[in-house]
N, C-alpha and C positions, 0 to 999 in steps of 0.2 A: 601488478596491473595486468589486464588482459593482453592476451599478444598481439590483440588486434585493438590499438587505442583509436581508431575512428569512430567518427558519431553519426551515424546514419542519421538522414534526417525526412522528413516526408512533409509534402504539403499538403495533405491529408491526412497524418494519422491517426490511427483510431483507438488512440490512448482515450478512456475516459474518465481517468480518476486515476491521482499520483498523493501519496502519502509521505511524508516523512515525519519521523518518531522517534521517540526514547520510551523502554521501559526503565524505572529506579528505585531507588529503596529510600529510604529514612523517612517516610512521612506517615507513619502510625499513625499519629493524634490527628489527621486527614478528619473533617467532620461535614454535613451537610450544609454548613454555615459559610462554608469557605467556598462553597460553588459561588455563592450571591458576594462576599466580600471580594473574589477574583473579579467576576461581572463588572463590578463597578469601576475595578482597574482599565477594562478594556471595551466599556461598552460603546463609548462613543463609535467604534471601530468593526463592533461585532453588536447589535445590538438586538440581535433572533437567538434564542435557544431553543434546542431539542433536548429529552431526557430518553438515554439508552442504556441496554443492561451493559453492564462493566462486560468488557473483554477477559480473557485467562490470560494468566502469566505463562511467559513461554523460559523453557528453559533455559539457561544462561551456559549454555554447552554446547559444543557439536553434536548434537544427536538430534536427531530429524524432526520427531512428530511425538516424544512421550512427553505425556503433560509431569508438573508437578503431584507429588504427594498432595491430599487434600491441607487444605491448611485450615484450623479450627479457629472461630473467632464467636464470642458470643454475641456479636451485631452481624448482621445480615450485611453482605457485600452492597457497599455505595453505588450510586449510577454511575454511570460517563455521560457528559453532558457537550453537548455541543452548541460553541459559541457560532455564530452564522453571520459574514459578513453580506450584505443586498447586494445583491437576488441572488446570492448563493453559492457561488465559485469558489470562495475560499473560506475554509471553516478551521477554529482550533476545536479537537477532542480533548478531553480532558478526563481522567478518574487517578481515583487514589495513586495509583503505581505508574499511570500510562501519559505522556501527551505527545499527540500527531497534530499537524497542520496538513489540511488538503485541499487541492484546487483539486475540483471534480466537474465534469461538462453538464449542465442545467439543461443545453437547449442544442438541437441540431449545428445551430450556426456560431456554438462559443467556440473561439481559436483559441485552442493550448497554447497558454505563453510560456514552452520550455521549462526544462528543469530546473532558471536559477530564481525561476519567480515562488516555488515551492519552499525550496532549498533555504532562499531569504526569510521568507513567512516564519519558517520553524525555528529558525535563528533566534529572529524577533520573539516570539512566542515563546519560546524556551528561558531566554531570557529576562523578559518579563514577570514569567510564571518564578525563575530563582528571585527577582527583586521581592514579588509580593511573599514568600513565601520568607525572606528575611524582614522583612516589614511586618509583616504578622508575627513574626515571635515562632517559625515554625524551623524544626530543623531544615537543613540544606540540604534538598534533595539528590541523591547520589545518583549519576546514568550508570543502567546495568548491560543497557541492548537499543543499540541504534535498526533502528528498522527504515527499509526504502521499498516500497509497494507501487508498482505498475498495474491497474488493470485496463486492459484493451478488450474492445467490441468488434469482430470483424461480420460486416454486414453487407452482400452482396445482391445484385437484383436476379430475384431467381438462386440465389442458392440456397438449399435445405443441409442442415448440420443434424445427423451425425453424416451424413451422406456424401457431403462434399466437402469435408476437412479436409483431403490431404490435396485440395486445391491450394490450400490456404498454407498449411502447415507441412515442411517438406521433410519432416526426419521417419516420415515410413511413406510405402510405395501404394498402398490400398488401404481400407476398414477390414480387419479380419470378416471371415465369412462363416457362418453357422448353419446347424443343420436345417433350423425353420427356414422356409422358401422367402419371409419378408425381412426388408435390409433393418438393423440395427436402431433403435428407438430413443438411446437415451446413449451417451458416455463420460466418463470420467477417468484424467490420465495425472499422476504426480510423478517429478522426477525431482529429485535432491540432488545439489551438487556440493563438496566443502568449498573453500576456496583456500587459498592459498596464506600460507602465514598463520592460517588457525585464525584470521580473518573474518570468518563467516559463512552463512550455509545459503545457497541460491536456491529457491524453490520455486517448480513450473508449476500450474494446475491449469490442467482445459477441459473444461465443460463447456454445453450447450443449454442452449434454452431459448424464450421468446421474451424480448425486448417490453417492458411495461407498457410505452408508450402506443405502440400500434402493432402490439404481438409478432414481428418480425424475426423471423431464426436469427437468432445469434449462438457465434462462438467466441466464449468468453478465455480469454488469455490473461493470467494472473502471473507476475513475477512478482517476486518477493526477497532482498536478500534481508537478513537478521545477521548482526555481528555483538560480541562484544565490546562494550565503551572505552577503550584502554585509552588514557591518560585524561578521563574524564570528558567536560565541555572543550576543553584545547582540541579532541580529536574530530568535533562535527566535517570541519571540511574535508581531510584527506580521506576520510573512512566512508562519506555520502559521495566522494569523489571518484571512489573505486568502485563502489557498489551500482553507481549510474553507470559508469561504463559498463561493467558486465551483465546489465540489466537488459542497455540499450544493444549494445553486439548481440548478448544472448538472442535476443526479440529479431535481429537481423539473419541470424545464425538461420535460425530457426523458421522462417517465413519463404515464401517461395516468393521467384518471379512474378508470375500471376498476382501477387496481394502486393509488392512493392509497386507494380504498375498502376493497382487499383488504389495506393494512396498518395501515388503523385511523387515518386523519389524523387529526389534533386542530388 
């Protein structure tokens, strides 16, 4: 566990989409048939779909960022499909290898309902997804990689990013400074942590950019842990339980006074 098990909390945070996931194996005979036979399992509950290109497999190791070897199939990679509960907050993803549940913020004024309203969803949906998949005559999908994804929006009045990040973020003291006379345009930062027990890998990633809605600077803060599945479906709780802490301290670590004020600590 992290050394620091508190749970920071804010009455404004600016989490705007939380994930939780499994990548697995054994479902080869996976067809497009079976998007629409799951649908009808869960429509009543989810009854909007999107079609997205499938995600990459991430590797099943400690090691950071190399993808797999190509893998050769003579059908073209299936979609990921997403079920969509009204008006949108909470969604299952689904493809061949992959399924996440996520509450994600629609509208300025949705309140994040905490991590255990995710955490539940995935449950439920995981579960589910093993019934139909025994119901249909398909093999039992094996977990290979529990995934738990934070992304946060921090948006201030009047600040410009890359300009004003280390208001925001306090693990350096200024933006490096270059020979051109005008300040920095664009950035992008990864750090990799392992974790402990061979547990799993922590990944930061902060970029910039402008908000869709009304072009407003943002700085986008992405935490991500990926672990392996050990002892299967038994392991959801204690493994999403370690990974939220170090997700949520990390995010606390890492954030200065200035932004805990601007989101309301308690």
């Amino acid at each position: 566990m992290p050394n620091d098990p508190r749970r920071p909390l804010f009455e404004r945070p600016p989490v705007v989409e939380v994930a939780c996931g499994v990548q697995f194996e054994g479902l080869i005979e996976w067809r497009t048939t079976h998007y629409g036979q799951f649908w009808t399992t869960i429509k009543d509950q989810f009854p909007e779909t999107e079609d997205h290109p499938p995600l990459p497999r991430v590797r099943p190791t400690l090691t950071p960022t190399p993808p797999f070897q190509p893998e050769w199939s003579p059908l073209p990679p299936l979609r990921r499909v997403f079920f969509i509960k009204p008006p949108g907050n909470f969604l299952i993803q689904l493809q061949q290898n992959r399924l996440f549940y996520n509450w994600r913020k629609v509208a300025d004024s949705d309140d994040y309902p905490r991590f255990e309203a995710p955490l539940a969803g995935f449950r439920s949906a995981w579960a589910q997804f093993n019934h139909f998949t025994s119901e249909a005559g398909l093999p039992t999908p094996a977990p290979e990689i529990w995934e738990l994804t934070y992304i946060n929006h921090i948006l201030d009045e009047g600040a410009q990013f890359p300009r004003d990040v280390w208001e925001y973020l306090g693990f350096y003291e200024k933006s490096p400074e270059a020979t051109p006379p005008t300040p920095a345009t664009a950035m992008a930062i990864q750090f990799v942590w392992p974790l402990e027990n061979e547990s799993g890998l922590l990944t930061l990633d902060v970029k910039h950019g402008n908000r869709l809605s009304d072009r407003r600077d943002v700085l986008i803060m992405e935490l991500t842990v990926r672990g392996p599945a050990k002892g299967g479906s038994n392991g959801i709780e204690p493994w999403f339980e370690i990974a939220h802490q170090h997700i949520v301290n990390t995010f606390d670590k890492l954030t200065t006074r200035r932004a805990h004020q601007l989101w309301g600590e308690l």
